[in-house]
N, C-alpha and C positions, 0 to 999 in steps of 0.2 A: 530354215530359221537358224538365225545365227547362235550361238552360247550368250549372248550380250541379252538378246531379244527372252531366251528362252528364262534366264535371272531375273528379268525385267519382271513378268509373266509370272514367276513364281512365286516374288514378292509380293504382287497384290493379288497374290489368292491365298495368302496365309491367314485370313480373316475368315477364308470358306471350307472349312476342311474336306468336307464330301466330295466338291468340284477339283480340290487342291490333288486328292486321291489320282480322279480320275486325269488329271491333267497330267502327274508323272507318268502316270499308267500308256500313256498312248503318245506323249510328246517327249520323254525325255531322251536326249541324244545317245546313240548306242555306244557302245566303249568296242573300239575297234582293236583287231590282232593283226590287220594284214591293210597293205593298203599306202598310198602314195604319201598321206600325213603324216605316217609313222617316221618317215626316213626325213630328218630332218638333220641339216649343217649346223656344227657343232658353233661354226664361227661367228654365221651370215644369220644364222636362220630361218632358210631360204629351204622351199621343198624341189629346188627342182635338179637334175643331174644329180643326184647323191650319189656317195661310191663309200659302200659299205664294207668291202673287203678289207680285211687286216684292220679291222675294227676303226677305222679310219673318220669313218661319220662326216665326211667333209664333203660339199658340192664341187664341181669339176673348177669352178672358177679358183675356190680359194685353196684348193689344191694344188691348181699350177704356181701360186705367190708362194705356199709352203713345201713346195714338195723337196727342192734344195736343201731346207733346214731339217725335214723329218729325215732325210737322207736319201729318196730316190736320184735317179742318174735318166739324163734324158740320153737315149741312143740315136743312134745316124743312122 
């Protein structure tokens, strides 16, 4: 269930409070610590290839357009 679906859902159970209870209780989405969504491009906003080192936050793609201006050096 998406986050769209799950507001949807919550909205019209505000009329039920009993049901509304139990519907957070067993359906609301987990707040995650670890895991592939976390790591998301600061630029694109793109979850996929992220390079978190040197606090960097940036996907491979838009790494390699910035990586001259942040200052890396491509070797031979």
């Amino acid at each position: 269930m998406t986050t769209k679906d799950y507001k949807k859902v919550f909205k019209q159970l505000e009329q039920y409070p009993v049901k509304l209870a139990k519907y957070k209780k067993h359906n609301t989405p987990k707040k995650r610590t670890t895991g592939k969504n976390l790591k998301v491009c600061r630029v694109c906003g793109t979850h996929r290839g992220t390079i978190k080192s040197y606090g960097l936050n940036l996907c491979r793609r838009c790494f390699r357009e910035m990586a001259k201006e942040i200052g890396f050096r491509k070797h031979d």
